[in-house]
N, CA, C and O atoms as CSV, one atom per row, in Angstrom:
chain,resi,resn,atom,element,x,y,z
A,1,UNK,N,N,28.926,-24.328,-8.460
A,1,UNK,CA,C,27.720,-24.370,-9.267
A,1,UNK,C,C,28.110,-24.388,-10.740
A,1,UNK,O,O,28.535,-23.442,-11.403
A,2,UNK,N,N,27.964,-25.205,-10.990
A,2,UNK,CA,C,27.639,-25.260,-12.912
A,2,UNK,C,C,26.971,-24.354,-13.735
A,2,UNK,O,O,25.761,-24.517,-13.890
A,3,UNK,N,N,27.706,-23.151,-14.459
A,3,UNK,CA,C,27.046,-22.249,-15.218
A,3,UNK,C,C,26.714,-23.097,-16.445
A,3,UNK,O,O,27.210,-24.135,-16.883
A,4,UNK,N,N,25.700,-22.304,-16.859
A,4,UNK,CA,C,24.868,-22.581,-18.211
A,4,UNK,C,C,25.460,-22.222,-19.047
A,4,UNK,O,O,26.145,-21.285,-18.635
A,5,UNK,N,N,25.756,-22.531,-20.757
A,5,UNK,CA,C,26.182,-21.915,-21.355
A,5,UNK,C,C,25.038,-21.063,-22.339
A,5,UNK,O,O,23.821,-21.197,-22.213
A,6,UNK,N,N,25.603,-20.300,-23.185
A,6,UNK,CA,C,24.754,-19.073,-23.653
A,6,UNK,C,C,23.793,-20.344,-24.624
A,6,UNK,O,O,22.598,-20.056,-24.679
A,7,UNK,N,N,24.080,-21.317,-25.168
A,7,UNK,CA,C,22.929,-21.481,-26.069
A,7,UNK,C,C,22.131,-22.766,-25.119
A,7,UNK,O,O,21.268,-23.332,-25.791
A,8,UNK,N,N,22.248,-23.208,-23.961
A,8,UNK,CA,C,21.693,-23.456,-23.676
A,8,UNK,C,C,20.616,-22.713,-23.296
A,8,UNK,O,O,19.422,-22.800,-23.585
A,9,UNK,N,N,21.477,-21.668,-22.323
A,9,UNK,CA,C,20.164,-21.091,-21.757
A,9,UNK,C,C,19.400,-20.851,-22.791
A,9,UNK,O,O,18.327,-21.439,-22.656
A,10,UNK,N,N,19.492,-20.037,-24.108
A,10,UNK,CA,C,18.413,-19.343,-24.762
A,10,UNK,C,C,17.720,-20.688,-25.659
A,10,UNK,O,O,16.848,-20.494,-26.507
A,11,UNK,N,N,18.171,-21.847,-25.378
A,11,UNK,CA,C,17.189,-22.775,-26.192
A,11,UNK,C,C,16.455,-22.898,-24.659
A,11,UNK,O,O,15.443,-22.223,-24.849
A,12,UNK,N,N,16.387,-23.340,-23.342
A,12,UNK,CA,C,15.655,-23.333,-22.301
A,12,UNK,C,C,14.393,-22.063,-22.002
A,12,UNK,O,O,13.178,-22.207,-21.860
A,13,UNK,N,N,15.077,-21.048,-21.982
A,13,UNK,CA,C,14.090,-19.734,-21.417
A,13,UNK,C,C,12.893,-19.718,-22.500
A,13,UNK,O,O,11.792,-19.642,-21.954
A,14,UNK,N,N,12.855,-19.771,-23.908
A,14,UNK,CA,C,11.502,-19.694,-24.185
A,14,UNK,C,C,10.341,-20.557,-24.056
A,14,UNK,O,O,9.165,-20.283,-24.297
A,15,UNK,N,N,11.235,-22.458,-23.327
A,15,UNK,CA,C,10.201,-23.262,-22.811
A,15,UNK,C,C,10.238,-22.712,-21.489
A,15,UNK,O,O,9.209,-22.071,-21.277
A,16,UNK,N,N,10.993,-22.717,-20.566
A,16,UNK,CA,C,10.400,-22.315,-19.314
A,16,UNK,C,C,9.156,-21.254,-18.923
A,16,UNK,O,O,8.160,-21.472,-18.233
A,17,UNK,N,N,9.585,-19.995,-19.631
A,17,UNK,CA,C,8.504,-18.958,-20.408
A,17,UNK,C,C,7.311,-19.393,-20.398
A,17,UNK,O,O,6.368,-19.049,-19.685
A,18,UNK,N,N,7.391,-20.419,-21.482
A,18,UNK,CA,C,5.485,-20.432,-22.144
A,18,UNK,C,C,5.253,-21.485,-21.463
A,18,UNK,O,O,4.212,-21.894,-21.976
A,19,UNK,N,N,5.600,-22.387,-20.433
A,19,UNK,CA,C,5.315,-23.104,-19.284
A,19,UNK,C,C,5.033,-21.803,-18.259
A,19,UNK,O,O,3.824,-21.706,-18.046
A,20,UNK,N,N,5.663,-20.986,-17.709
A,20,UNK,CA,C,5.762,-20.309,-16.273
A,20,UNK,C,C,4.358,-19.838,-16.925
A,20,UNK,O,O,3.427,-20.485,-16.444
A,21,UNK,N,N,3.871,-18.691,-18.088
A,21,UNK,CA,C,3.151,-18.370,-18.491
A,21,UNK,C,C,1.701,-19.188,-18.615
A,21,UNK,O,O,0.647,-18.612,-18.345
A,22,UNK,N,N,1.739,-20.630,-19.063
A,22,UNK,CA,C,0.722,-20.772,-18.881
A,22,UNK,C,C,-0.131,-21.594,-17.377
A,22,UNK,O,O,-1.305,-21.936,-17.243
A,23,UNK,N,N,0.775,-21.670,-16.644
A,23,UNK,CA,C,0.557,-22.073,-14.962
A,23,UNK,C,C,-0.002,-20.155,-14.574
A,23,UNK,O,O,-0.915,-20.147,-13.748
A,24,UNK,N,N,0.336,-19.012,-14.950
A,24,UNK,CA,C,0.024,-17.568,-14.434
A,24,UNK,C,C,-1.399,-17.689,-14.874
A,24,UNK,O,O,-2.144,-17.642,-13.895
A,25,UNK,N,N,-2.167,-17.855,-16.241
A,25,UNK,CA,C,-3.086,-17.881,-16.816
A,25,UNK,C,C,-4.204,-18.516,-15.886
A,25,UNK,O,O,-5.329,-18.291,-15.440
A,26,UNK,N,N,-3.245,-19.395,-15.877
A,26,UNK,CA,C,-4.540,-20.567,-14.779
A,26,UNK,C,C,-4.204,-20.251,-13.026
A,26,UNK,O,O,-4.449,-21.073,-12.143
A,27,UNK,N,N,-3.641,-18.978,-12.809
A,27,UNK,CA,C,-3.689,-18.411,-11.587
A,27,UNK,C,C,-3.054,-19.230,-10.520
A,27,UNK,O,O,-2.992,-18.965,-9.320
A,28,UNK,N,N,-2.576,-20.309,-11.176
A,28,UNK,CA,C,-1.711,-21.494,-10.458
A,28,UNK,C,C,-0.241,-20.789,-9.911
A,28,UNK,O,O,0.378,-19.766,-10.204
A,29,UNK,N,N,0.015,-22.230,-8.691
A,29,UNK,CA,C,1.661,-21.806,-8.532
A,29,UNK,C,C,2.320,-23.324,-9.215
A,29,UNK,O,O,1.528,-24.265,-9.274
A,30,UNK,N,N,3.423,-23.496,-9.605
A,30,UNK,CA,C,4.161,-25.071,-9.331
A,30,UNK,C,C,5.385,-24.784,-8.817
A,30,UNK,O,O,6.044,-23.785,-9.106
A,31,UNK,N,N,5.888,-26.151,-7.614
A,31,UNK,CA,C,6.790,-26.240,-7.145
A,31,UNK,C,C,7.765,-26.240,-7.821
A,31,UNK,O,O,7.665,-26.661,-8.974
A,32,UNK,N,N,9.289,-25.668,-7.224
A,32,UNK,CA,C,10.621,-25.667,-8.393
A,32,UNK,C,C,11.233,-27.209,-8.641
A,32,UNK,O,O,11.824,-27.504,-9.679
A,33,UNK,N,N,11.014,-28.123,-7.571
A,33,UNK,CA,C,11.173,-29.730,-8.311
A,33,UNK,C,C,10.524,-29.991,-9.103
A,33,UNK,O,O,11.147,-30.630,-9.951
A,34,UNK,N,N,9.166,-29.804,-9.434
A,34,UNK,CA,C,8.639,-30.299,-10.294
A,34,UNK,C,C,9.131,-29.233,-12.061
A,34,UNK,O,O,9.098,-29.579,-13.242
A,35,UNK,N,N,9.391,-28.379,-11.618
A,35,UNK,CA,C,9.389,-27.611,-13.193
A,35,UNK,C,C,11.003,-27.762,-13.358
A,35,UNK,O,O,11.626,-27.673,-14.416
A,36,UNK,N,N,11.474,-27.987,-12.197
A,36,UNK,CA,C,13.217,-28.236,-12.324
A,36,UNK,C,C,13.406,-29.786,-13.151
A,36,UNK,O,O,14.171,-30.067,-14.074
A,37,UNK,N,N,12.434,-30.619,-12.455
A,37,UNK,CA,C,12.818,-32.015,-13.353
A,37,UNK,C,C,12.076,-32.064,-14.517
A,37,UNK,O,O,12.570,-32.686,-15.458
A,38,UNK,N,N,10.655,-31.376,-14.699
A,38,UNK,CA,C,10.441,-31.042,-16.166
A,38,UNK,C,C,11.172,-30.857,-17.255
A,38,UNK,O,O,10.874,-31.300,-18.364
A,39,UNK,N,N,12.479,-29.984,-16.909
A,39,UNK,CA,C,13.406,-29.411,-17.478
A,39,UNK,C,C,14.680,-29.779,-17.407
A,39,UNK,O,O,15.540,-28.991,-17.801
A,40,UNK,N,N,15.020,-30.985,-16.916
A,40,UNK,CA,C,15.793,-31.728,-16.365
A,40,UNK,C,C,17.466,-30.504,-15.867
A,40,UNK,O,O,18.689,-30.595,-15.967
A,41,UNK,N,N,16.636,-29.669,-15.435
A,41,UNK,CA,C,17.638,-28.338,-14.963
A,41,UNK,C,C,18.366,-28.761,-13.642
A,41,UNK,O,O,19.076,-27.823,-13.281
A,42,UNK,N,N,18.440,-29.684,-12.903
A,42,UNK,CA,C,19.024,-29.788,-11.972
A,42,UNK,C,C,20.541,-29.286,-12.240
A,42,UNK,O,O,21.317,-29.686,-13.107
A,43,UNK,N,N,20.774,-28.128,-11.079
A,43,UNK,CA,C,21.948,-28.072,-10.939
A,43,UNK,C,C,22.194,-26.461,-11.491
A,43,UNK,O,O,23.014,-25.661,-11.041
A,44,UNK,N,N,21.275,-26.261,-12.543
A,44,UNK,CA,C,21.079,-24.821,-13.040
A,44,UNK,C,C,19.838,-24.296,-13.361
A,44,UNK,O,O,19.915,-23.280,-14.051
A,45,UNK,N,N,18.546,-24.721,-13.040
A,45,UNK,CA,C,17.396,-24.175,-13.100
A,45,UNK,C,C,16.830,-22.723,-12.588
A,45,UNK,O,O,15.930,-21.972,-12.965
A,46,UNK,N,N,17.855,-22.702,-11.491
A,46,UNK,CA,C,18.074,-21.236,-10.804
A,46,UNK,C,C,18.478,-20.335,-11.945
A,46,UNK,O,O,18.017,-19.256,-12.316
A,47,UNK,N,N,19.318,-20.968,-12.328
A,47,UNK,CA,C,20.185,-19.562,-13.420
A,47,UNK,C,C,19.367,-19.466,-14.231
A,47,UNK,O,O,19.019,-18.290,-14.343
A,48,UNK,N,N,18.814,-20.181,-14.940
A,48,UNK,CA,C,17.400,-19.698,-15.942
A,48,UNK,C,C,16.136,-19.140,-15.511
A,48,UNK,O,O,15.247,-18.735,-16.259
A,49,UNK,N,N,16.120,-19.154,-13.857
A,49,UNK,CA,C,14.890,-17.962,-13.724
A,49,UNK,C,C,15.060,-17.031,-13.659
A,49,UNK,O,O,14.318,-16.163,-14.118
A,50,UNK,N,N,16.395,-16.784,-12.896
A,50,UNK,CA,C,17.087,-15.569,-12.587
A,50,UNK,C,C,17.422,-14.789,-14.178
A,50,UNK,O,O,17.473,-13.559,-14.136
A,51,UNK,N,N,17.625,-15.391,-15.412
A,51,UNK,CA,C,17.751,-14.646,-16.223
A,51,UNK,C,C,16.127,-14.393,-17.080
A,51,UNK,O,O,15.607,-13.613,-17.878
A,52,UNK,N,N,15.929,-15.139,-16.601
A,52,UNK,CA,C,14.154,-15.014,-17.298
A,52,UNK,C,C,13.509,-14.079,-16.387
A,52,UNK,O,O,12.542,-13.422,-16.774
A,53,UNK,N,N,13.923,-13.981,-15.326
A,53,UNK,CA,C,13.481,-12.847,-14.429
A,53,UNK,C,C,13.686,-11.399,-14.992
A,53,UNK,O,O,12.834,-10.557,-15.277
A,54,UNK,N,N,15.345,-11.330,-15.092
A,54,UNK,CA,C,15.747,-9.826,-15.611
A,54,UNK,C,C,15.277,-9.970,-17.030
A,54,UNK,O,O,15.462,-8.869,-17.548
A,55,UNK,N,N,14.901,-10.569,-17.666
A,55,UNK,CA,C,14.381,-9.955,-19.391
A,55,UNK,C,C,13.284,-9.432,-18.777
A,55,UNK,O,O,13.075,-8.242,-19.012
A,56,UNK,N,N,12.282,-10.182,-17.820
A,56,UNK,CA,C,11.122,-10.083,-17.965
A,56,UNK,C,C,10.616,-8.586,-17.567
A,56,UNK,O,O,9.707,-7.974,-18.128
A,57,UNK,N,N,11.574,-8.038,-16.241
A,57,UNK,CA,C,11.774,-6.828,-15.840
A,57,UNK,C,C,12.564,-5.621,-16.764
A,57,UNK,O,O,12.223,-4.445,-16.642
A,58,UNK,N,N,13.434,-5.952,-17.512
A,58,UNK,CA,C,13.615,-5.096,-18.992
A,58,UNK,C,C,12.473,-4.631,-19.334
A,58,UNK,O,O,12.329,-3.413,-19.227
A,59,UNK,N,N,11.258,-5.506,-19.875
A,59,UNK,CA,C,10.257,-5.226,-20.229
A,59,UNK,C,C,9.292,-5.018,-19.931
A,59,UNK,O,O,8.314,-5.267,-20.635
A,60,UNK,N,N,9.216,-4.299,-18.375
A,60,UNK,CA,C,8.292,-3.893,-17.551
A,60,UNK,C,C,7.402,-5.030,-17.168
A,60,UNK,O,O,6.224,-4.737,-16.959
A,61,UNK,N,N,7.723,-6.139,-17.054
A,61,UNK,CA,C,6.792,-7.175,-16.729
A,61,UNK,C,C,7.381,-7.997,-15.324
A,61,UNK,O,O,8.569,-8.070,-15.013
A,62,UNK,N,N,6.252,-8.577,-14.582
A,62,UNK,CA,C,6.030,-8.881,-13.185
A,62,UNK,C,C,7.407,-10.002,-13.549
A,62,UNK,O,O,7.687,-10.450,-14.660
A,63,UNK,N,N,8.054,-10.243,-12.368
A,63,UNK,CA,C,9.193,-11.123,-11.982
A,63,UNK,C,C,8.248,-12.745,-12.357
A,63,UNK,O,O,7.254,-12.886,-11.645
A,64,UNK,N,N,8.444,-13.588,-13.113
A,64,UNK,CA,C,7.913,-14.527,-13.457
A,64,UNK,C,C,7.638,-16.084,-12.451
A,64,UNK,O,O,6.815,-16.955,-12.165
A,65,UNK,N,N,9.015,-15.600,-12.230
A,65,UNK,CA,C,9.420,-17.066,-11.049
A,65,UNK,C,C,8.600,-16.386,-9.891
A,65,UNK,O,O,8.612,-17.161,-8.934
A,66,UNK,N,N,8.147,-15.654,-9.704
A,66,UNK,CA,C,7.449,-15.646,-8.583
A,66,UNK,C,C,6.225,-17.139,-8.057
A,66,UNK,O,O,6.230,-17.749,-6.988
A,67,UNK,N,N,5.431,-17.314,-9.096
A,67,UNK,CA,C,4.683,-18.432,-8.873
A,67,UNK,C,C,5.353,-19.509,-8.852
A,67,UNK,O,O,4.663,-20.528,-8.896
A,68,UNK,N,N,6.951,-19.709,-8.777
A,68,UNK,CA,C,8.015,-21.063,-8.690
A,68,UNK,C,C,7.909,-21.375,-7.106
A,68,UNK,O,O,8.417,-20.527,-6.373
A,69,UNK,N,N,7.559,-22.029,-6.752
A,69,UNK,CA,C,7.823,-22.401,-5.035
A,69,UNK,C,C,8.417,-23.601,-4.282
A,69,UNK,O,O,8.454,-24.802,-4.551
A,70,UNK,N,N,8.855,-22.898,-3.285
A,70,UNK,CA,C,9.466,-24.282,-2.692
A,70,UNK,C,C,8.255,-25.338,-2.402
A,70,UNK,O,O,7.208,-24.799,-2.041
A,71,UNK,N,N,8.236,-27.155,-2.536
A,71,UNK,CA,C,7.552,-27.645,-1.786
A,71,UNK,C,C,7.823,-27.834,-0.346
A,71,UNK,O,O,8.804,-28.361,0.180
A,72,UNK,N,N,6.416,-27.128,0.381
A,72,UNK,CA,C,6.430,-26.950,1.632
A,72,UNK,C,C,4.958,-26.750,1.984
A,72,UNK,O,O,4.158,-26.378,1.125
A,73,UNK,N,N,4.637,-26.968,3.108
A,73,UNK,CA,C,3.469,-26.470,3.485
A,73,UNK,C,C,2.479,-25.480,3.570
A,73,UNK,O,O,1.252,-25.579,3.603
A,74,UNK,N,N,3.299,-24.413,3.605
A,74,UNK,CA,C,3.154,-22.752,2.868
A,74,UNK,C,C,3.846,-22.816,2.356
A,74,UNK,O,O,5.029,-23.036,2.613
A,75,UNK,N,N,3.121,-22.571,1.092
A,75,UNK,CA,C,4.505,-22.415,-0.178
A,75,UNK,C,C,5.006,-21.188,-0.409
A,75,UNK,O,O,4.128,-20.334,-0.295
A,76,UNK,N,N,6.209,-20.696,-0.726
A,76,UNK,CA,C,6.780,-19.563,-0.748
A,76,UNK,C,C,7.939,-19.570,-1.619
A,76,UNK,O,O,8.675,-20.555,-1.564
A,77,UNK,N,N,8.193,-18.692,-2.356
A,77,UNK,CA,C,9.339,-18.563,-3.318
A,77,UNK,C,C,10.504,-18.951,-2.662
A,77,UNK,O,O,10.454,-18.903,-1.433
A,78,UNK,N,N,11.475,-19.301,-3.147
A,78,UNK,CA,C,12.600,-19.886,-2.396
A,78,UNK,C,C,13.577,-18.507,-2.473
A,78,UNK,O,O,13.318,-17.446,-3.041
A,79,UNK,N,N,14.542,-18.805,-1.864
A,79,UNK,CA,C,16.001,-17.283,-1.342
A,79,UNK,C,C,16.410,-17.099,-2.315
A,79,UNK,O,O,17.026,-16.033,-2.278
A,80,UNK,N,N,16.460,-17.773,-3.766
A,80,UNK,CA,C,17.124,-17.012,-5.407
A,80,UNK,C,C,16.396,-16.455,-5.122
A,80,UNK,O,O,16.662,-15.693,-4.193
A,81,UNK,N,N,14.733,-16.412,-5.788
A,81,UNK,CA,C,13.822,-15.231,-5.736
A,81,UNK,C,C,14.123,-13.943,-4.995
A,81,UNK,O,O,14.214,-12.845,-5.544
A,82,UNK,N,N,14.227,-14.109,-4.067
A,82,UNK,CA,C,14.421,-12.757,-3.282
A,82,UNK,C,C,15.741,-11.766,-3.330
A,82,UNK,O,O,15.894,-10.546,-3.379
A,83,UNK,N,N,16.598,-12.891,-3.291
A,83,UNK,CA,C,17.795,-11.754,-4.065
A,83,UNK,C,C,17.767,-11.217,-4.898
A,83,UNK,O,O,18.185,-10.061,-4.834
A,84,UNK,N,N,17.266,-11.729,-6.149
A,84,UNK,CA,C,16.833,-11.430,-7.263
A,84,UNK,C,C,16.143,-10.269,-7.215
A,84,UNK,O,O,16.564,-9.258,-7.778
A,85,UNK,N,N,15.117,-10.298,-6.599
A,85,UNK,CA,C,13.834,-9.148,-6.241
A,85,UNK,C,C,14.274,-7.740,-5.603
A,85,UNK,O,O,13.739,-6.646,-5.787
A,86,UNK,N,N,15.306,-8.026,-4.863
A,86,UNK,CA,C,15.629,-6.910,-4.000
A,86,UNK,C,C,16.450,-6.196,-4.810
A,86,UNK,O,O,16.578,-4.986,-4.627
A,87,UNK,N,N,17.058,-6.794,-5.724
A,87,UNK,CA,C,17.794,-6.658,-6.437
A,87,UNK,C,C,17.573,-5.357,-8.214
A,87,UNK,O,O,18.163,-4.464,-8.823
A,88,UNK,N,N,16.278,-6.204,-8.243
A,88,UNK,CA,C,15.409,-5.967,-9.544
A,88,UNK,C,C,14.265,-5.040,-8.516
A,88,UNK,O,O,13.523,-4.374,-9.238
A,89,UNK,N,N,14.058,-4.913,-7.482
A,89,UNK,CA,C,12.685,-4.114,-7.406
A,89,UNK,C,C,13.178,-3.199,-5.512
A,89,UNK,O,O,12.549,-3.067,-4.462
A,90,UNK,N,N,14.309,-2.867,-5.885
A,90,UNK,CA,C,14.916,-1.965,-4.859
A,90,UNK,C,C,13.697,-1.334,-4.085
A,90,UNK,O,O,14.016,-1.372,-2.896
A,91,UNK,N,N,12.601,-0.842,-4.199
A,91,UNK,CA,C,12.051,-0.535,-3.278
A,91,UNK,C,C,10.968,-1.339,-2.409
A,91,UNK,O,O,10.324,-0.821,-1.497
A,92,UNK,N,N,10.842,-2.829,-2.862
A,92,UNK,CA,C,10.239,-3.955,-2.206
A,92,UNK,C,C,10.870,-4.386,-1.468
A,92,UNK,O,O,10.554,-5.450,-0.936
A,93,UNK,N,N,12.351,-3.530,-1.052
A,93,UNK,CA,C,13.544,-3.925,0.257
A,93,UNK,C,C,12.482,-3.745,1.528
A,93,UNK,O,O,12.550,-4.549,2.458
A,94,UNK,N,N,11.681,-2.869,1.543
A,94,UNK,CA,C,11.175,-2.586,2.817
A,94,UNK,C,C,10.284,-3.827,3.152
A,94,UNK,O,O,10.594,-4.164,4.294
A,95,UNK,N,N,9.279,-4.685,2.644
A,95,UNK,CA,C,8.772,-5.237,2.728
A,95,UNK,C,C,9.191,-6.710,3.245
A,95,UNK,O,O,10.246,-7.176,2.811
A,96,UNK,N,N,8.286,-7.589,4.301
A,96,UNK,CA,C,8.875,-8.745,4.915
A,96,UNK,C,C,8.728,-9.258,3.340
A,96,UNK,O,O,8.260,-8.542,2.455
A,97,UNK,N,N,9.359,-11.062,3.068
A,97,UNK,CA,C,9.453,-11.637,2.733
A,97,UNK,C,C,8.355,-12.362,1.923
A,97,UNK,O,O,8.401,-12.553,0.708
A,98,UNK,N,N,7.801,-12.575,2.388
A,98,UNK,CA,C,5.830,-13.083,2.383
A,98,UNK,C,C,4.939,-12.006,1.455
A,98,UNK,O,O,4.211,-12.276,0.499
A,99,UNK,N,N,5.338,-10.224,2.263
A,99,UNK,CA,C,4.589,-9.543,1.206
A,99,UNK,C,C,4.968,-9.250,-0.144
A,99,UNK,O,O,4.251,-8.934,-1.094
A,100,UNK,N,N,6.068,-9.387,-0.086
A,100,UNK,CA,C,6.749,-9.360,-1.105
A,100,UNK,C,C,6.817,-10.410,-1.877
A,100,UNK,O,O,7.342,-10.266,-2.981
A,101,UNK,N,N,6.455,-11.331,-1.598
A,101,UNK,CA,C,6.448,-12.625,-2.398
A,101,UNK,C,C,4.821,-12.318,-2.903
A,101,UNK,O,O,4.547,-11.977,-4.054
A,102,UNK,N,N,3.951,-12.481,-1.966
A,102,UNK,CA,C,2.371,-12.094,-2.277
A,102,UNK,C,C,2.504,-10.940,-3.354
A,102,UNK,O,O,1.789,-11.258,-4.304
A,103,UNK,N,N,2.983,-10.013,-3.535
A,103,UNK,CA,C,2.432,-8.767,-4.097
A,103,UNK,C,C,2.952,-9.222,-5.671
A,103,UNK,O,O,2.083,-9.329,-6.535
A,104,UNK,N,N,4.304,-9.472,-6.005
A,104,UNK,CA,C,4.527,-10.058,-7.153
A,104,UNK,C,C,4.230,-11.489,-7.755
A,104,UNK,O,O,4.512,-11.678,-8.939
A,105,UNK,N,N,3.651,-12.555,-6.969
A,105,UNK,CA,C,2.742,-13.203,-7.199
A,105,UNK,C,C,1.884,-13.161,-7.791
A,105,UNK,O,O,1.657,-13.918,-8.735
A,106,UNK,N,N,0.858,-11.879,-7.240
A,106,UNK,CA,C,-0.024,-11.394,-7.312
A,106,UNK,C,C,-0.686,-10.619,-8.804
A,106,UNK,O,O,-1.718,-10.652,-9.474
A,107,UNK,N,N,0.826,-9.840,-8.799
A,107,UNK,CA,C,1.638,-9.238,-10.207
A,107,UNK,C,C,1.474,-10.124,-11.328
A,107,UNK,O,O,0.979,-9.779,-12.402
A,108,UNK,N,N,1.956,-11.421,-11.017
A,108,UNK,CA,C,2.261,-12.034,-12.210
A,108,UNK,C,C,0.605,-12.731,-12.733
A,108,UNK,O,O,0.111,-13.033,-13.820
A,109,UNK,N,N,0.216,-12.761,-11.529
A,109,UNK,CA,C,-1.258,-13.681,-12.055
A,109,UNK,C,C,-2.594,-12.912,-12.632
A,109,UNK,O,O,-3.725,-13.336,-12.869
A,110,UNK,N,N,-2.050,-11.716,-12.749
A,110,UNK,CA,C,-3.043,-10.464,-12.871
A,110,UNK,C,C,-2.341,-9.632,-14.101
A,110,UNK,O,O,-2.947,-8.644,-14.514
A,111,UNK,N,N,-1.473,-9.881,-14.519
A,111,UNK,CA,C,-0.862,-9.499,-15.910
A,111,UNK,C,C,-1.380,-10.083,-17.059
A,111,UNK,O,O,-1.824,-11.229,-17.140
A,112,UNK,N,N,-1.310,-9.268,-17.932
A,112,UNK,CA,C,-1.863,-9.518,-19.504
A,112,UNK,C,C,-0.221,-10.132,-20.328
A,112,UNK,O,O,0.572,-9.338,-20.834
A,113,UNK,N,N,-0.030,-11.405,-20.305
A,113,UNK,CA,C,0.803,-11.972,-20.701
A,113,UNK,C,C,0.463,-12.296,-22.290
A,113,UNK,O,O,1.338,-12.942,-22.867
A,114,UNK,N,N,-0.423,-12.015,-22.882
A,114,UNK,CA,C,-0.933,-12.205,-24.365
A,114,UNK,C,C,-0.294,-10.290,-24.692
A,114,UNK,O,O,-0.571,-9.841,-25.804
A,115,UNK,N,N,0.175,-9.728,-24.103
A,115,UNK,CA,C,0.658,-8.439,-24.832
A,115,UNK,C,C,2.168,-8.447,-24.698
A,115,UNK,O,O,2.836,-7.536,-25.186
């Protein structure tokens, strides 16, 4: 896998941000191809949620990529997410996959992202 370097990522994360942010507003999800080729991130789009994830949890705020989903028929966060999660929210280990995807979903679309 191709790491990012430091100024990429931090010129990327504040567009991915006020994109992920304003798809939460509008209670929306978007698929990770589509915001991956937005961002022409192929190859490292993962590594920029995953770090946009942990700022976002620094700052007491819902895991962001949660509304990122695989395209599929039920859409559902893809397996970064969840490592990530189990990772960042140690006691959502107990929970299947689904609720845990639902509940921080849920999190993110019900947060006051203007504070």
């Amino acid at each position: 896998m191709h790491r990012l370097g430091s100024e990429k990522m931090e010129r990327y994360l504040p567009q991915v941000r006020r994109r992920l942010v304003a798809v939460a507003a509008r209670r929306e999800l978007v698929k990770y191809n589509s915001i991956q080729n937005e961002f022409g991130g192929r190859g490292y789009f993962g590594q920029v949620l995953d770090e946009l994830n942990r700022r976002e949890h620094r700052f007491g705020r819902p895991l962001l990529s949660a509304i990122v989903v695989r395209d599929q028929p039920n859409p559902i966060a893809g397996e970064g997410f969840f490592v990530l999660a189990r990772e960042l929210l140690p006691a959502s280990s107990a929970r299947g996959k689904r609720a845990l995807w639902e509940a921080e979903r849920d999190r993110v679309w019900s947060f006051d992202w203007t504070r």
